[in-house]
RODO-2510 file (C-alpha; in nm, 4 decimals, decimal comma):
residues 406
     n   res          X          Y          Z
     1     x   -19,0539     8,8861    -1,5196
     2     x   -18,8506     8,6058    -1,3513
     3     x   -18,5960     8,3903    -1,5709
     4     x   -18,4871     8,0433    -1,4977
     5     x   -18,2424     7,7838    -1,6436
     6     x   -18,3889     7,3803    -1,6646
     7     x   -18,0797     7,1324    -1,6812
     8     x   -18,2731     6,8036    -1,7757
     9     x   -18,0890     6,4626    -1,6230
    10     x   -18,1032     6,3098    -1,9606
    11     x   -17,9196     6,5384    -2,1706
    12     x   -17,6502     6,6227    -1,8948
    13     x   -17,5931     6,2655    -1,8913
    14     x   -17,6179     6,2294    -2,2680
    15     x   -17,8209     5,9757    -2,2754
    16     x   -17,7664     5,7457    -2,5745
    17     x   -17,9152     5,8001    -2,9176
    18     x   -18,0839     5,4385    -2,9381
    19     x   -18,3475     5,5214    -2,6978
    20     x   -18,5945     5,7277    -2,8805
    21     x   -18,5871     6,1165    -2,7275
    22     x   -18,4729     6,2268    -2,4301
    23     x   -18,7432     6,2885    -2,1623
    24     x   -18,8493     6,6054    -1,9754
    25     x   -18,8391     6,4245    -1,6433
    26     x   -18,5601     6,4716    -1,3483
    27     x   -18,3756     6,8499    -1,3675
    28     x   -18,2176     7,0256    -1,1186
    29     x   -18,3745     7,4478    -1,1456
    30     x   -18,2955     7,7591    -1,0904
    31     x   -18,4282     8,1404    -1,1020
    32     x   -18,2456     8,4449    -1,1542
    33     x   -17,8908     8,2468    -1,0039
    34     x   -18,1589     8,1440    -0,6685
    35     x   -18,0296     7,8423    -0,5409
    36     x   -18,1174     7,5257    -0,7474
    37     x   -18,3900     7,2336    -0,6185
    38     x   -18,4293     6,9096    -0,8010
    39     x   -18,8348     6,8992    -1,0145
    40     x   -18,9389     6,5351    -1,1217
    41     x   -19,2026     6,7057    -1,4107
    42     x   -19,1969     6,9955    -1,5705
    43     x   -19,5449     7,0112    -1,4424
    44     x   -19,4320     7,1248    -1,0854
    45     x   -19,2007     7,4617    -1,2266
    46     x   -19,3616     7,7893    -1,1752
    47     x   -19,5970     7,9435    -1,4902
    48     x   -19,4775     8,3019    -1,3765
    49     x   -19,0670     8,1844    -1,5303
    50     x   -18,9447     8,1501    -1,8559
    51     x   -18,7603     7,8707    -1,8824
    52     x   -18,4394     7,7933    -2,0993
    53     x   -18,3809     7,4698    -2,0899
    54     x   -18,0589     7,2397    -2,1940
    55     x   -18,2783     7,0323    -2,4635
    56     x   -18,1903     7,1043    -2,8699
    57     x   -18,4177     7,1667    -3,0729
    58     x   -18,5612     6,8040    -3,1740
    59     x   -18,6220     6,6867    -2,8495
    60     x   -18,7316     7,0405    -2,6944
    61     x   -19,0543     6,9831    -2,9228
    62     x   -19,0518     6,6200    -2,9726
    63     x   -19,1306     6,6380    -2,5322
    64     x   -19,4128     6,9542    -2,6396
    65     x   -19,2142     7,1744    -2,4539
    66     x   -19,2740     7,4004    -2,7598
    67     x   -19,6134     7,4692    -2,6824
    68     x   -19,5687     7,6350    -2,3525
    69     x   -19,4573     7,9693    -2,4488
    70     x   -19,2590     7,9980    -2,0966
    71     x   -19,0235     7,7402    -2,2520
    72     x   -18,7186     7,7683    -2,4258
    73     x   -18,4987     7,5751    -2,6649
    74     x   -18,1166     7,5458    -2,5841
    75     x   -18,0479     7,7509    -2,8754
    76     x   -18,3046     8,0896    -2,7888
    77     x   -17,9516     8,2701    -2,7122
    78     x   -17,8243     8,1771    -3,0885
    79     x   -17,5277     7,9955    -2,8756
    80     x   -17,6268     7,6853    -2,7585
    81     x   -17,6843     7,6696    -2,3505
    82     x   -17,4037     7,3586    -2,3631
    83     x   -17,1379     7,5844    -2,5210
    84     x   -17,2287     7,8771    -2,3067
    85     x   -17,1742     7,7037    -2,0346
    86     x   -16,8280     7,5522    -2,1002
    87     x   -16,7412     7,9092    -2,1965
    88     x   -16,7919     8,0146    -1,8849
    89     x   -16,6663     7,7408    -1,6960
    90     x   -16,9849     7,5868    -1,5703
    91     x   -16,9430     7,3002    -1,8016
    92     x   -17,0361     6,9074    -1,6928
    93     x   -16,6572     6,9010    -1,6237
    94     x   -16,5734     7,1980    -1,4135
    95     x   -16,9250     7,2259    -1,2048
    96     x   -17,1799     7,0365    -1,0311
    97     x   -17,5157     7,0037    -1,1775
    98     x   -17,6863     7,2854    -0,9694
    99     x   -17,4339     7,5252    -0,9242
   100     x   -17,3951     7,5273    -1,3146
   101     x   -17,8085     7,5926    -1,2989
   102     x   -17,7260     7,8596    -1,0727
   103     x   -17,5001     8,0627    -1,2635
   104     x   -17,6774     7,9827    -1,5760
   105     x   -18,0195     8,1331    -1,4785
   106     x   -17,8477     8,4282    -1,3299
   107     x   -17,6674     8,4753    -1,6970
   108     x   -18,0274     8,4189    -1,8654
   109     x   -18,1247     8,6604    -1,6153
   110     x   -17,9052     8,9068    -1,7289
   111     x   -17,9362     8,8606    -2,0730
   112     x   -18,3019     8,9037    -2,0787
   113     x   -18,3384     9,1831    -1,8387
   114     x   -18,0898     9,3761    -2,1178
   115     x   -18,3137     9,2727    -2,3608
   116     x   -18,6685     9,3539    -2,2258
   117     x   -18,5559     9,6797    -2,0957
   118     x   -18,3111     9,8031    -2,3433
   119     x   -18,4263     9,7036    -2,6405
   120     x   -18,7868     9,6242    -2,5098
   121     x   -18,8115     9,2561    -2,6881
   122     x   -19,1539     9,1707    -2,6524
   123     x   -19,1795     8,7502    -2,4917
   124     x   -19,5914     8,7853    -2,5942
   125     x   -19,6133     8,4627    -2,8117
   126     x   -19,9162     8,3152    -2,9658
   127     x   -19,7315     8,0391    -3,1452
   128     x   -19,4828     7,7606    -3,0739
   129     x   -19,2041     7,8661    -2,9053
   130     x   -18,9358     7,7752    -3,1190
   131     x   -18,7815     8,1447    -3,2304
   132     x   -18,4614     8,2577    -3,0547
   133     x   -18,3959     8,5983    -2,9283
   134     x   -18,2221     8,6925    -3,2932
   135     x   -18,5615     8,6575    -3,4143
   136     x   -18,7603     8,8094    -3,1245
   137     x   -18,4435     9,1515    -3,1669
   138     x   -18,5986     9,1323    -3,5281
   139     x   -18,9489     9,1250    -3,4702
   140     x   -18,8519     9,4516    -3,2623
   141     x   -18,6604     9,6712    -3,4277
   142     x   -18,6748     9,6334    -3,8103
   143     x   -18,9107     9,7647    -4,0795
   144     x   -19,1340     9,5876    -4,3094
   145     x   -19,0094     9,7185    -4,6350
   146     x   -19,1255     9,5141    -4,9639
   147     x   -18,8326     9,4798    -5,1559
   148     x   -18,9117     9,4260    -5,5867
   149     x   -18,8701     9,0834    -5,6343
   150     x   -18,5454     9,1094    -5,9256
   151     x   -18,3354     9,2580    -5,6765
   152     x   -18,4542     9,0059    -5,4034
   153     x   -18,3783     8,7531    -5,5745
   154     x   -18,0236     8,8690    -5,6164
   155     x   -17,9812     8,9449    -5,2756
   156     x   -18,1152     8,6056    -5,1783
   157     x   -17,8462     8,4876    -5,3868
   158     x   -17,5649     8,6975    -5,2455
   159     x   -17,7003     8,6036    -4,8801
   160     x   -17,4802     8,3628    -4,6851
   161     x   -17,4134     8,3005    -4,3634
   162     x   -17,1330     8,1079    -4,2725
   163     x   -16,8476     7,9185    -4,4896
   164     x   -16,7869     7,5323    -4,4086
   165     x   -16,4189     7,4193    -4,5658
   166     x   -16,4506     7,1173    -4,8194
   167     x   -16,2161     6,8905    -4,6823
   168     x   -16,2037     6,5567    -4,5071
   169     x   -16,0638     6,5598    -4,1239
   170     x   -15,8703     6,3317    -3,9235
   171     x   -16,0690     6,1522    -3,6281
   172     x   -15,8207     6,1928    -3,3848
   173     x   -15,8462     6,5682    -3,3807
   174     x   -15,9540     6,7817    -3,1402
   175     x   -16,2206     7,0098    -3,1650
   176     x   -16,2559     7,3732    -3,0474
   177     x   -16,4533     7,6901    -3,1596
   178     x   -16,2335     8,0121    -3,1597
   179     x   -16,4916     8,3702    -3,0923
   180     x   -16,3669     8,7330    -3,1481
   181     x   -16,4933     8,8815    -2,8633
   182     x   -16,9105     8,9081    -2,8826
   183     x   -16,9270     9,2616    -2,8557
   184     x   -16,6452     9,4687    -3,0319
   185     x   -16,7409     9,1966    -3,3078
   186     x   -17,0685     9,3173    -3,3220
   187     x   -16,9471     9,6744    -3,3263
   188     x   -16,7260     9,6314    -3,6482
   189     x   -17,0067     9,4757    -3,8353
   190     x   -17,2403     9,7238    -3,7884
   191     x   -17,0410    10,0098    -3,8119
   192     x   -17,0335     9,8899    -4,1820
   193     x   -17,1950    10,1355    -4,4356
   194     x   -17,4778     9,9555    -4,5984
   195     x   -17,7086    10,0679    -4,9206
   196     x   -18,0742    10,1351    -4,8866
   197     x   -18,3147     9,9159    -4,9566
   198     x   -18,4644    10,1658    -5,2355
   199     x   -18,3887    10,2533    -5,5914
   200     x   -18,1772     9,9760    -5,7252
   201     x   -18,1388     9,9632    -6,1101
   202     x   -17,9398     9,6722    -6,3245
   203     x   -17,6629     9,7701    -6,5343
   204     x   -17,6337     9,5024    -6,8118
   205     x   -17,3299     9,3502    -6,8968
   206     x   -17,3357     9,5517    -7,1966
   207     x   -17,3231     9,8345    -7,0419
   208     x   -17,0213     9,7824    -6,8243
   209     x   -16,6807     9,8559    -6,9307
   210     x   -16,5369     9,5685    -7,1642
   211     x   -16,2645     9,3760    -7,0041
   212     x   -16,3352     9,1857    -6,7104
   213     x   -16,0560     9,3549    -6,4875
   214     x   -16,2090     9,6870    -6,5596
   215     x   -16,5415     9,5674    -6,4911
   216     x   -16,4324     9,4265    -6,1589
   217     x   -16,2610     9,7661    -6,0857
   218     x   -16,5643     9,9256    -6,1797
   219     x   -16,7434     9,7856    -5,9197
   220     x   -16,5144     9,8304    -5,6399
   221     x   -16,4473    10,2101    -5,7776
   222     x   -16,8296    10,2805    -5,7785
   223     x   -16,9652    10,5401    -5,4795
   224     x   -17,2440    10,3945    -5,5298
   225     x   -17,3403    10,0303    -5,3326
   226     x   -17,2794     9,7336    -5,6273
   227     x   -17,4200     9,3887    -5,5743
   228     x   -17,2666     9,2288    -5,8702
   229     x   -17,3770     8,9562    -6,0563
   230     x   -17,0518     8,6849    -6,0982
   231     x   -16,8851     8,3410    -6,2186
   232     x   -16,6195     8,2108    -5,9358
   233     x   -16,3266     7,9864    -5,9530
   234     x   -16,1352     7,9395    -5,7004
   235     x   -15,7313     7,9296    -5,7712
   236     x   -15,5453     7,6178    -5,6447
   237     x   -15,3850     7,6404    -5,3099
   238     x   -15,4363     7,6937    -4,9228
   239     x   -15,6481     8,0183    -4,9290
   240     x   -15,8825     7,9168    -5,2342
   241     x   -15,9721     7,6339    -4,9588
   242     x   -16,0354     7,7950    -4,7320
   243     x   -16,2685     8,0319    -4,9114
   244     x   -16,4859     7,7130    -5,0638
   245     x   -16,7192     7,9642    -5,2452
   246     x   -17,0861     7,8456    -5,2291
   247     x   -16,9968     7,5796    -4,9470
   248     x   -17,2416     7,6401    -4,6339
   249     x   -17,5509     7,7841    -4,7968
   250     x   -17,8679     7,6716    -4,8827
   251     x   -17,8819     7,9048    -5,2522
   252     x   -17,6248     7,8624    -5,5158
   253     x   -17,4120     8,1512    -5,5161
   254     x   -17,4142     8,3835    -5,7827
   255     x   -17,3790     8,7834    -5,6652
   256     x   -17,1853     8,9050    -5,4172
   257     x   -17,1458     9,2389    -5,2335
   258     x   -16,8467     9,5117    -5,3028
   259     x   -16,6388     9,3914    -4,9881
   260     x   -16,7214     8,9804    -5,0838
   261     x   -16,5922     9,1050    -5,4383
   262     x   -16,2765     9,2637    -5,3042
   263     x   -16,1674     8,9414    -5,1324
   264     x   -16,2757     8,7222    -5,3977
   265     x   -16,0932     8,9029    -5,6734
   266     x   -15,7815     8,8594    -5,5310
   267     x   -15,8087     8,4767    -5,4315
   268     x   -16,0260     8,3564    -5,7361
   269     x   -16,0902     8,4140    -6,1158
   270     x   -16,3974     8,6251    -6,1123
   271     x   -16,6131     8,6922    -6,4178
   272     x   -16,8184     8,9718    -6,4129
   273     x   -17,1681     8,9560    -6,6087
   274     x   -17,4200     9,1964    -6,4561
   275     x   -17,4740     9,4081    -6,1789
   276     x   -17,7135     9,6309    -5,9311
   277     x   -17,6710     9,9622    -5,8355
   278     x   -17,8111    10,1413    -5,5433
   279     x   -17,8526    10,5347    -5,6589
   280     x   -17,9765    10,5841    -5,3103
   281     x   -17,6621    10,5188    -5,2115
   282     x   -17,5709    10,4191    -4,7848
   283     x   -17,8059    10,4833    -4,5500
   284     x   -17,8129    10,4961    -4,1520
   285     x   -17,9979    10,2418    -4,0408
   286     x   -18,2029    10,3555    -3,7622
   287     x   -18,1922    10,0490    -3,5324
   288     x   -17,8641    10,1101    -3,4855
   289     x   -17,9639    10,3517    -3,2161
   290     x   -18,1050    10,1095    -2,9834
   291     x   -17,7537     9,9125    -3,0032
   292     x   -17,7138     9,8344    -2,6431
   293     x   -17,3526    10,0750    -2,4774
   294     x   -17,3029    10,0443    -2,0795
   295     x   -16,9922    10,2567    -2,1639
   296     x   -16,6138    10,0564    -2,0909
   297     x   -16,8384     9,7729    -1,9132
   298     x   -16,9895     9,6307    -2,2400
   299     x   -16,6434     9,5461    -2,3505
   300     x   -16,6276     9,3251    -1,9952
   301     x   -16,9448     9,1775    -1,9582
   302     x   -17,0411     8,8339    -2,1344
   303     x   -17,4552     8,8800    -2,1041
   304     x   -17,4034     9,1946    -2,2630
   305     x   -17,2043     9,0454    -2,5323
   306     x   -17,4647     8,7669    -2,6202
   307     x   -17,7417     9,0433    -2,6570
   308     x   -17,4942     9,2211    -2,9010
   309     x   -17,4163     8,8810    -3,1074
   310     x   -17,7956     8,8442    -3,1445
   311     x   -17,8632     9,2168    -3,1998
   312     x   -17,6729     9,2076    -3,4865
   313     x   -17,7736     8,8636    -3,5983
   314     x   -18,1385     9,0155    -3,6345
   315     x   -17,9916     9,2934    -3,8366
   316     x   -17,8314     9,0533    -4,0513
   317     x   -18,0776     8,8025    -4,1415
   318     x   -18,4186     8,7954    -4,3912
   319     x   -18,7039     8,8864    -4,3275
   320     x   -19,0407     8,6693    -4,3300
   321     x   -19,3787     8,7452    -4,3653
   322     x   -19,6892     8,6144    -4,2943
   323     x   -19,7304     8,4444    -4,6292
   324     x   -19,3903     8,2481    -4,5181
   325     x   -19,2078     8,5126    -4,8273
   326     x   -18,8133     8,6105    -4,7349
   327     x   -18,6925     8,9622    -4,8122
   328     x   -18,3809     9,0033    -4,8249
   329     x   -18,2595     9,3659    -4,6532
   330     x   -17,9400     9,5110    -4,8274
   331     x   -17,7872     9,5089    -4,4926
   332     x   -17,7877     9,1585    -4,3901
   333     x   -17,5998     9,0402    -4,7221
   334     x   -17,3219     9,3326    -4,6579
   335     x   -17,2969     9,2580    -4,2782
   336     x   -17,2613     8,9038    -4,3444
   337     x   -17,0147     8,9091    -4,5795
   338     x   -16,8162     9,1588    -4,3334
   339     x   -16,8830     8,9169    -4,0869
   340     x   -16,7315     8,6184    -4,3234
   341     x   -16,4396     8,8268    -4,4215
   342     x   -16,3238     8,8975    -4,0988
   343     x   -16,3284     8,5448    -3,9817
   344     x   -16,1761     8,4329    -4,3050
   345     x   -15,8390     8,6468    -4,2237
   346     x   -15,8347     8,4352    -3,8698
   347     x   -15,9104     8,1124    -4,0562
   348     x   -15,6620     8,1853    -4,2846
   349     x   -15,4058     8,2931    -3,9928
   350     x   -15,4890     7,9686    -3,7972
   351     x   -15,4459     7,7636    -4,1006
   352     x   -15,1029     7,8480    -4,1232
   353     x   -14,9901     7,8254    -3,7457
   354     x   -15,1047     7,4569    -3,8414
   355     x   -15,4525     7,4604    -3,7287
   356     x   -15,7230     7,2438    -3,9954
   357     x   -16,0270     7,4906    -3,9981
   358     x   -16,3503     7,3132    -4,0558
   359     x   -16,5591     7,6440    -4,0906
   360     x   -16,5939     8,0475    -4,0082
   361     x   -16,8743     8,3114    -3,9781
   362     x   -17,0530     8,4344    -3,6976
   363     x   -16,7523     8,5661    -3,5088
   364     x   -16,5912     8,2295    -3,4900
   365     x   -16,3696     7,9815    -3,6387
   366     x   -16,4450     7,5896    -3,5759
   367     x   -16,0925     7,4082    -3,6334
   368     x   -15,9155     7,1001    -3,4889
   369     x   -15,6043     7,0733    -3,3680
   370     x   -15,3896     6,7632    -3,2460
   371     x   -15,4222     6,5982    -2,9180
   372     x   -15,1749     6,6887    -2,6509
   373     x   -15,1344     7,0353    -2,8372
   374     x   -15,3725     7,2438    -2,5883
   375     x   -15,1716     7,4840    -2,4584
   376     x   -15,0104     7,5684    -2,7775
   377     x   -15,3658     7,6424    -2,9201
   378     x   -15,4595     7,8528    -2,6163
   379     x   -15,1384     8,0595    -2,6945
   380     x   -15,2143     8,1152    -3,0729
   381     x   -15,5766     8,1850    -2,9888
   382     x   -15,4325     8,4298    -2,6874
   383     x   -15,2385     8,6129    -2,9571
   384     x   -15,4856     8,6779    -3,1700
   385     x   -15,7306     8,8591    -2,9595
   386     x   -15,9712     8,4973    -2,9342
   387     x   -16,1232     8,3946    -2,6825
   388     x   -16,0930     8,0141    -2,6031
   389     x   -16,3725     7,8165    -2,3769
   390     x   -16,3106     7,8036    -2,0153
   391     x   -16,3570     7,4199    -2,0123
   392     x   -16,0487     7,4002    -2,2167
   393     x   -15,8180     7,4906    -1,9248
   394     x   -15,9039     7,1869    -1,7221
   395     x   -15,8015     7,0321    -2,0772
   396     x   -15,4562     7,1668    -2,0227
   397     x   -15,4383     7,0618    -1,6678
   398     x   -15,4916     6,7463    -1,7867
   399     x   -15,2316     6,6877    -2,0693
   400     x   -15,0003     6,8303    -1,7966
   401     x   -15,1016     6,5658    -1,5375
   402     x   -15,0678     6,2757    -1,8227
   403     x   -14,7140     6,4234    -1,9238
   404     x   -14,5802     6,4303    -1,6079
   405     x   -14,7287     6,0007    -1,6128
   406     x   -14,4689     5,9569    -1,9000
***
């Protein structure tokens, strides 16, 4: 299988949001980092390719694009193609049209050869093709447990996925998204132990202990996985901001995992009232065996990393099934919430070297940060083991430039 990249004129140029959609006419292509060639239709690319293209997800199907399964939204890699490419430095700033189609079909290249071969992701589609490689990982490697619908539903309420601050920002920010590394990220959250999806029982509340601090310590001090069932208030000052409890997810919030509890009991006034208990206990999750090692290279290589990001994506999100019903695997709600708390210690880091964080999860903090003040974000971000997007180098280039104007 052959992989190419589609870079549509109209959405490099951005064209503007009163014309209707953007149209799947005039690209500049590329296969497997070939050299690029200018298409006028879609019509005229090759049916033995699949295509990623640069258009989101509204006007990817809005052109039909989505009923070809040899196309691609902008978002199949979970980070969007634009973003991936200023990462890299093949940004509308830093690179011509066509070379950036270059180098980005030889990354999707890359990045799809790992996948196919080493995890052997199956591209056979009957439907639209509107699922990103997260879900395709998914489809792959996990089971098809039925999980009883009382502990479901509790785990659909623990389930989040990223944390948006409540707070209004100044327009003359800058913005910039701050990534632990893709890979070692991925290995700390799945080296988490997480609880079978099998024999979970409720304790009542009247059958925990009888203060609230001993039923919090309980839970933490149980062998056993807990998913308790809790009331949250946030304390007053910086850190109970920055947690903003129930802000970024689509269910209201009302059990949390043993390592969500551990960081919420010491930030917030936590009530106790019920809880699950797993008396399976952890379990090795088997998938974890296909996790993708090319030995001290995976720690170097950026394809690599994206497969890991969306390898353990897949292991961290529900499950659907045919009758459009979401389980909700044990795992996903404790590697999210590992996932949350370790970008809540940068957040909380950056928000006191005088960043304004505007939200965390998924290995990455979104904050803004005052013009003119590049360099001293690269430095922080440097310091902490983050990587920063190549684009914003020419950034710094160019406060230096208008500086030296002064």
């Amino acid at each position: 299988m052959r992989y190419g990249v589609v870079l549509f004129d109209d959405e490099v140029r951005g064209l503007s949001s009163q014309k209707k959609k953007r149209s799947a006419s005039g690209a500049f292509v590329s296969i497997d980092g070939g050299p690029a060639r200018r298409i006028a239709s879609v019509t005229e690319l090759e049916s033995n390719v699949k295509w990623l293209t640069n258009f989101g997800f509204v006007d990817f199907n809005e052109n039909g694009l989505g009923r070809n399964p040899n196309f691609y939204f902008s978002g199949f890699l979970r980070t969007e193609l634009k973003a991936i490419a200023e990462e890299i430095g093949a940004g509308a700033e830093q690179m011509s049209t066509d070379k950036s189609a270059e180098l980005l079909s030889a990354l999707f290249g890359r990045v799809m050869h790992v996948a196919t071969r080493t995890l052997r992701v199956d591209l056979r589609t009957n439907g639209i093709s509107t699922k990103g490689l997260a879900d395709l990982i998914a489809a792959r490697t996990t089971n098809k447990n039925v999980i009883p619908d009382d502990i479901n539903t509790a785990l659909g309420h623990a389930y989040q996925t990223y944390t948006t601050v409540l707070k209004k920002f100044p327009r003359d920010l800058k913005k910039v998204v701050l990534r632990k590394p893709r890979y070692t990220h991925a290995l700390e959250i799945l080296t988490t132990p997480v609880p079978s999806e099998f024999q979970w029982v409720y304790v009542h509340g009247a059958k925990l202990p009888d203060s609230n601090a001993a039923r919090i310590e309980w839970c933490l001090g149980s062998e056993l996985p807990v998913l308790a069932n809790v009331i949250v208030k946030p304390r007053r000052g910086e850190v109970g901001a920055l947690l903003s409890y129930n802000s970024g997810t689509s269910m209201e919030r009302s059990w949390v995992c043993q390592p969500e509890l551990l960081m919420l009991s010491q930030f917030c006034d936590v009530e106790v009232i019920g809880a699950f208990v797993c008396e399976a206990g952890f379990e090795h999750q088997k998938e974890l065996d296909e996790f993708p090692d090319y030995g001290d290279f995976s720690l170097s290589s950026y394809s690599l990393g994206l497969v890991a990001e969306n390898f353990w994506v897949a292991m961290a999100s529900p499950r659907t099934t045919a009758t459009n019903k979401k389980f909700f695997p044990p795992r996903a709600v404790w590697y999210r919430a590992m996932d949350r708390l370790a970008m809540f210690v940068e957040a909380v880091t950056l928000q006191r070297l005088g960043f304004d964080v505007f939200s965390y999860g998924f290995g990455c903090v979104t904050a803004y940060y005052p013009p003119g003040a590049t360099q001293s974000m690269v430095e922080c971000a440097n310091e902490r083991g983050l990587d920063v997007p190549a684009a914003t180098y020419a950034e710094i280039r160019t406060e230096v430039r208008l500086n030296a104007d002064e």
